[in-house]
C-alpha positions in Angstrom: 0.0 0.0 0.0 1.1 3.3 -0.7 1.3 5.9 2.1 0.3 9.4 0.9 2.1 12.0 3.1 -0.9 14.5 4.5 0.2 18.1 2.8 -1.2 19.9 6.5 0.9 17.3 8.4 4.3 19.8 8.7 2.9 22.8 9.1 0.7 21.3 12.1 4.2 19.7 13.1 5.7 23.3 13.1 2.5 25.0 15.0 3.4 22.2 17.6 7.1 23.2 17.7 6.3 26.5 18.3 4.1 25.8 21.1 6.5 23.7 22.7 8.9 26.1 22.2 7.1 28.6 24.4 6.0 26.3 26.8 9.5 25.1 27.4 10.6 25.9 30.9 14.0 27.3 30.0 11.9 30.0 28.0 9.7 30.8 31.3 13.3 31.1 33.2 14.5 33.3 30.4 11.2 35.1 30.7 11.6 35.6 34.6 15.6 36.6 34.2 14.3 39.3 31.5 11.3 40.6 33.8 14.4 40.6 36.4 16.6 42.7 34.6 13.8 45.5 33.8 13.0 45.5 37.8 17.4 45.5 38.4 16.9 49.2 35.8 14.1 50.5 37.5 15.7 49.8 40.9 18.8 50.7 40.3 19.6 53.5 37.5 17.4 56.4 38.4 17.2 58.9 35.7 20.1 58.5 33.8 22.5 55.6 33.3 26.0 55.4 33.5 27.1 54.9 29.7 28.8 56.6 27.2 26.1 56.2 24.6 26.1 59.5 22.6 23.3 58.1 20.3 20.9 58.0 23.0 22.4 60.7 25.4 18.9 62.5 25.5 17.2 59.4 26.4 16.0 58.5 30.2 16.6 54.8 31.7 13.2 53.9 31.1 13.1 54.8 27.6 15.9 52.7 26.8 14.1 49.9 28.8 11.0 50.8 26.7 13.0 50.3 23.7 14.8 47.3 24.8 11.7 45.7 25.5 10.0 47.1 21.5 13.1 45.2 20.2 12.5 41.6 22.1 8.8 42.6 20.5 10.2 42.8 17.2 12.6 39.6 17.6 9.7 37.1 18.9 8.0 38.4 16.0 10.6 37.6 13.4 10.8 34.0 15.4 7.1 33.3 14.8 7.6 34.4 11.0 10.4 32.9 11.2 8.4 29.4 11.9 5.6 30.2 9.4 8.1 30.6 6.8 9.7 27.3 7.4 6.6 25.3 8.1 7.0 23.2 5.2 10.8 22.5 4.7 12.7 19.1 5.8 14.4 20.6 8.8 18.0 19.3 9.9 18.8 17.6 12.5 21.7 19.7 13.6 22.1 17.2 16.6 23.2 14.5 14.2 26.1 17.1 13.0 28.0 17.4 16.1 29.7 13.9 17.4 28.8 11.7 20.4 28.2 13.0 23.2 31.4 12.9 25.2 33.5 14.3 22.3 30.0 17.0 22.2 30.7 17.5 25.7 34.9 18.0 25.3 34.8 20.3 22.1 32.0 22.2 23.7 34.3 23.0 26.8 37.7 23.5 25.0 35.2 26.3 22.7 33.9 28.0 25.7 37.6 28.3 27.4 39.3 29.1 24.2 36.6 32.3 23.6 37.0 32.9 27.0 40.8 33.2 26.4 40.2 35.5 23.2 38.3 37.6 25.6 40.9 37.7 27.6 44.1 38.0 25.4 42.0 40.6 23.4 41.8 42.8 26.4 45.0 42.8 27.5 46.3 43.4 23.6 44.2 46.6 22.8 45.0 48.0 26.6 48.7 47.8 25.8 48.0 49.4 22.9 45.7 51.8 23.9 42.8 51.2 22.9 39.2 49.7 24.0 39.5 45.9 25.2 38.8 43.8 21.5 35.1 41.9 21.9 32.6 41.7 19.2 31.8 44.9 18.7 34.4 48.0 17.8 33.9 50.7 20.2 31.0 53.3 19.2 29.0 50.5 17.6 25.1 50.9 18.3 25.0 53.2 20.9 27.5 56.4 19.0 30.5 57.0 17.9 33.7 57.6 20.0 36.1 60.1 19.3 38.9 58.1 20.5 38.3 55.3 18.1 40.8 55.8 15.8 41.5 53.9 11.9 44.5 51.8 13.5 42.1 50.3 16.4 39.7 49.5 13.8 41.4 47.2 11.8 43.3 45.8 14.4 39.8 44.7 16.1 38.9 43.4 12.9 42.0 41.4 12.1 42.2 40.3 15.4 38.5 38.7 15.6 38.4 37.2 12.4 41.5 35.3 13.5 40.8 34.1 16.5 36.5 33.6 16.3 36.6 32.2 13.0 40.1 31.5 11.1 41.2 29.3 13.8 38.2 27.7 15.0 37.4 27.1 11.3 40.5 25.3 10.4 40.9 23.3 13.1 36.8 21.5 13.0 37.4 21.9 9.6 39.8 19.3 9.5 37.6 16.9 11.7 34.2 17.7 9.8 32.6 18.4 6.6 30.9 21.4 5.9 27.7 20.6 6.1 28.3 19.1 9.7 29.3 22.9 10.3 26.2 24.2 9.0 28.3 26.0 6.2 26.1 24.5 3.2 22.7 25.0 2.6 20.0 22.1 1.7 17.2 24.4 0.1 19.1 27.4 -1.2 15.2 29.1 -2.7 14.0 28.4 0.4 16.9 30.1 2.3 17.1 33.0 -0.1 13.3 34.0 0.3 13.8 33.7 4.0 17.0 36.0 4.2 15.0 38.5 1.3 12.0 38.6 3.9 14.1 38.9 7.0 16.2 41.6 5.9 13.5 43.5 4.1 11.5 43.8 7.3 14.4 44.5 9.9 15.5 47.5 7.1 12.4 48.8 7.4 12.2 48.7 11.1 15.5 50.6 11.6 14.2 53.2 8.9 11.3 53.9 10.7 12.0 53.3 14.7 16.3 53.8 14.7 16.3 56.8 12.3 19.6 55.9 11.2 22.4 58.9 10.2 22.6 56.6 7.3 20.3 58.7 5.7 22.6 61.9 6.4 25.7 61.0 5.0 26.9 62.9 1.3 27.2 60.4 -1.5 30.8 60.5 -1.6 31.0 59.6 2.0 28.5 56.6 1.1 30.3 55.4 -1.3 33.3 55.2 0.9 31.9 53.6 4.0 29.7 51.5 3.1 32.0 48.9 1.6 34.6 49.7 4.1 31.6 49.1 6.9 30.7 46.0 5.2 33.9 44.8 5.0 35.3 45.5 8.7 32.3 44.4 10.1 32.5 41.2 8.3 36.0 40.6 9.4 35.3 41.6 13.1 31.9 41.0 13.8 29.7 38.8 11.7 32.1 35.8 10.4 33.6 35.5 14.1 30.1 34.6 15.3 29.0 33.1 12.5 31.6 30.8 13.0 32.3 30.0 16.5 28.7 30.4 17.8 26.6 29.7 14.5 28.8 26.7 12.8 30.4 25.3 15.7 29.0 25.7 19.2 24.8 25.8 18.2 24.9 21.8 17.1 26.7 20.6 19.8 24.7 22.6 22.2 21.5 20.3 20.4 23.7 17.3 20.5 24.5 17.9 24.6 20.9 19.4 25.5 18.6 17.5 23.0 16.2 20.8 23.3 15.8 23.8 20.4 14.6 25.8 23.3 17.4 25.2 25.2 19.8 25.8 22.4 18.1 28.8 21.2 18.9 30.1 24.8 22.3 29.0 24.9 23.4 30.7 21.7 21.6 33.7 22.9 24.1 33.6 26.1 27.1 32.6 24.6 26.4 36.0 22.0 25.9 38.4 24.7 29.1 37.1 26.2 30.9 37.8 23.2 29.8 41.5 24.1 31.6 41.7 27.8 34.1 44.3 26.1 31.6 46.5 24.9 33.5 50.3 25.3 30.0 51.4 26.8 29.9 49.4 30.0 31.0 50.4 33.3 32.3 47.6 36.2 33.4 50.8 38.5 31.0 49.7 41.5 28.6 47.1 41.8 25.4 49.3 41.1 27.1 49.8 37.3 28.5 46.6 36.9 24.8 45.3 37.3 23.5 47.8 35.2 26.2 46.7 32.3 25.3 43.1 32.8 22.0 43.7 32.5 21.9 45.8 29.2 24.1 43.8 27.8 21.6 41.2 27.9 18.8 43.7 26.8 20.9 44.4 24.1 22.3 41.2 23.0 20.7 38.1 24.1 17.5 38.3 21.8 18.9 38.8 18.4 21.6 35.9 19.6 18.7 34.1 19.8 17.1 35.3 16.9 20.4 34.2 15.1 20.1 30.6 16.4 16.7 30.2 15.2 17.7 30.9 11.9 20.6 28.5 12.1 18.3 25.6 13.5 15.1 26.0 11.3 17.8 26.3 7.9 20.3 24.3 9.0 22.5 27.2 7.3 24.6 29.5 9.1 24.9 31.8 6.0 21.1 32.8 6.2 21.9 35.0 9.9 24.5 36.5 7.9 21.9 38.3 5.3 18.9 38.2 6.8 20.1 39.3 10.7 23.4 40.9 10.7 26.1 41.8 7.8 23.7 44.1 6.1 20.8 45.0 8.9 22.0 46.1 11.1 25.8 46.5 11.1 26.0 47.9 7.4 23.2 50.2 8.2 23.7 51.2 11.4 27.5 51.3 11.1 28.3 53.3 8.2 28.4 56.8 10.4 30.7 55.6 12.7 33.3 54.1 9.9 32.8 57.8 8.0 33.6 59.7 11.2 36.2 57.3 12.2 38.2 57.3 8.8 37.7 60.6 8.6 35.8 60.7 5.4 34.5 63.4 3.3 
């Protein structure tokens, strides 16, 4: 007898995903440690907080928890459409790509120490330079631009990131595992491109209308300039170094070790934000500020970590964060200013 395959029965699969996804008790957790850090900002911060965040220097503590929360809004939104947009492809099992447990457990461990030691080599290379400690993000990123960023730091933040998050990493698994066990190759390219196109069309739009980027300011001639040299530091510093050490490497082995998307999704959300610690905003000089830096670093970071994770899971393809989530919205956008005033570009 032949078995005909009911054409409802994956998206029904997918609605039940979902649902278990926000049933999941590590999403409550998550859910109460959010709701946490908005009480640690109302308690704690007063009227103003202690950053150097020229972008938002008009802005109290509760409107930047107001727009901290608009953007979790925005990213649980993108996860649903997210779902519905996958609903009816084959989705990987990314558990299958990472090895047996034990080894999982080993690589996973010797990934978390080694970042932990770029962290820490990172900060104590740019200090003896002179410049702000090396972590994801070159100083004035987001939140403004820094006068004390200069070309030299730039590129040296770049270069040093790309070596050590995703040169490195890459080379060595890449010896011990194909790429598609690295999430490097994509299994439904149409599918992943009208996924990225929709992604990146609606994230655009959002940072057009709520961010009111300087983008919009710069002279043609200084557009021409920085946005390829944006793209292309940004690349090298930000997006490839997490592509590759959170997105490729660490996200299937956190399935293999966990066995839960919702606890994976979480994980890659944490280990994203703590890729952040160096950010040249945040402020550890008494405990009051070091909570307050903690806590917007997660405001800031952990959902579109998450975001980024989802992507990675439902495609199977750590490219798709790339385009949809990240090279283009927001760095490119968002980014461009800072590289003009930076390099100094007319």
């Amino acid at each position: 007898m032949t078995l005909i395959q009911n054409p409802e029965a994956r998206p029904r699969r997918a609605r039940r995903g979902l649902a278990a996804l926000l049933c999941h008790r590590g999403v409550h957790l998550s859910a109460l440690g959010w709701l946490a850090g908005n009480a640690v900002v109302l308690a704690v911060a007063g009227d103003a907080l202690p950053f150097d965040w020229p972008a938002a220097a008009a802005r109290t503590s509760v409107d930047r928890l107001v727009d901290a929360n608009l953007a979790l809004v925005e990213v649980l939104l993108l996860t649903a459409l997210t779902f519905w947009l996958t609903r009816k492809r084959a989705l990987p099992n990314l558990a299958d790509r990472a090895p047996e447990r034990s080894v999982a457990a080993r690589e996973t461990l010797f990934l978390l120490l080694y970042g932990a030691g770029g962290l820490g080599l990172g900060f104590i290379l740019a200090r003896l330079a002179g410049w702000h400690p090396f972590g994801l993000h070159l100083a004035g990123s987001i939140y403004g631009t820094h006068e004390h960023v200069s070309p030299a730091e730039s590129i040296a933040w770049a270069a040093y990131n790309l070596v050590v998050y995703a040169v490195v990493p890459l080379l060595f698994f890449r010896r011990r595992y194909s790429t598609e066990a690295l999430n490097l190759r994509s299994n439904n390219r149409r599918a992943d491109a009208v996924l990225i196109g929709v992604i990146l069309l609606i994230e655009s739009l959002v940072q057009i209308a709520a961010l009111e980027p300087q983008f919009f300011h710069l002279t043609a001639g200084q557009l021409a300039l920085g946005v390829p040299l944006t793209f292309t530091l940004y690349l090298a510093g930000a997006v490839l170094p997490a592509m590759i050490f959170v997105y490729a490497i660490l996200v299937p082995r956190f399935l293999r070790l966990t066995g839960s998307t919702a606890t994976t999704v979480i994980l890659g959300g944490l280990t994203y934000t703590a890729l952040h610690i160096w950010d040249a905003w945040t402020v550890f000089s008494s405990p009051g500020n070091a909570a307050l830096s903690i806590v917007f670093l997660l405001l800031t970071y952990f959902a579109p970590g998450m975001f980024k994770t989802v992507l990675t899971v439902r495609t199977g393809n750590a490219w798709v964060h790339i385009w949809a989530y990240h090279a283009l919205a927001p760095h490119t956008f968002a980014d461009t200013p800072h590289m003009v005033h930076v390099f100094h570009l007319k």
